[in-house]
C-alpha positions in Angstrom: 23.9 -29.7 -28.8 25.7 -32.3 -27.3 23.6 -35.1 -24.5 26.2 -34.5 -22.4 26.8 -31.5 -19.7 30.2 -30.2 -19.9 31.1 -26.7 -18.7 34.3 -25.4 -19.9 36.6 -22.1 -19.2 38.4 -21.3 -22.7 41.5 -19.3 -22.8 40.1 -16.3 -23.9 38.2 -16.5 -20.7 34.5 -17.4 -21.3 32.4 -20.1 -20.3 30.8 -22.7 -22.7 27.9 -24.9 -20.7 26.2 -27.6 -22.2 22.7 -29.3 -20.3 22.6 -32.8 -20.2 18.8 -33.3 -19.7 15.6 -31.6 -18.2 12.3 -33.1 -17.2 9.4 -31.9 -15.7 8.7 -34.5 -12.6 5.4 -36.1 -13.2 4.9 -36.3 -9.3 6.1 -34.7 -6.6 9.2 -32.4 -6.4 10.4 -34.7 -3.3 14.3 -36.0 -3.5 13.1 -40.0 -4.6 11.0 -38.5 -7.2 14.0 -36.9 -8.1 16.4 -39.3 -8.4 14.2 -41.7 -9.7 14.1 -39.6 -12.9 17.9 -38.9 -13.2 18.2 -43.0 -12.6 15.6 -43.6 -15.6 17.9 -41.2 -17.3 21.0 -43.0 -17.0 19.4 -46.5 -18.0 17.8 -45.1 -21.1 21.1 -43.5 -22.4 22.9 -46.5 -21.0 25.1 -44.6 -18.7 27.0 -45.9 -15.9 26.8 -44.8 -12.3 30.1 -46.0 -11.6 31.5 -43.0 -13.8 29.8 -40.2 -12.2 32.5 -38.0 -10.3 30.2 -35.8 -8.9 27.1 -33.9 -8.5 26.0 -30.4 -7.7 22.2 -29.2 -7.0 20.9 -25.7 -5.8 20.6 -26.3 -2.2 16.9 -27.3 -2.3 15.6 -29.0 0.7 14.3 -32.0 -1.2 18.3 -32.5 -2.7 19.3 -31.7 0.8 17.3 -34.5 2.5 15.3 -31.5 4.9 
């Protein structure tokens, strides 16, 4: 499997969905813990913040900032 999340809809009209990494959070669940781990991800597989178009979580408070 790819390192790299891409979803795609084929012709034939089935989805394809790739994960691009999961982590338990050795802390706390809380949305610095959070992004501290995704931020580790991108330096470690030397990606580029610049080039991230855009982000989608499940509503949880601690991605929602409540």
């Amino acid at each position: 499997m790819s390192p790299q999340t891409r979803q795609t809809v084929h012709s034939s009209l089935y989805t394809h969905e790739e994960l691009l990494f999961s982590e338990p959070l050795k802390t706390t669940t809380k949305g610095a813990d959070v992004f501290q781990a995704v931020s580790k991800f991108f330096e470690v597989n030397g990606l580029m913040w610049e080039k991230l178009v855009g982000v989608c979580t499940d509503g949880a408070p601690a991605m929602l900032g409540s």
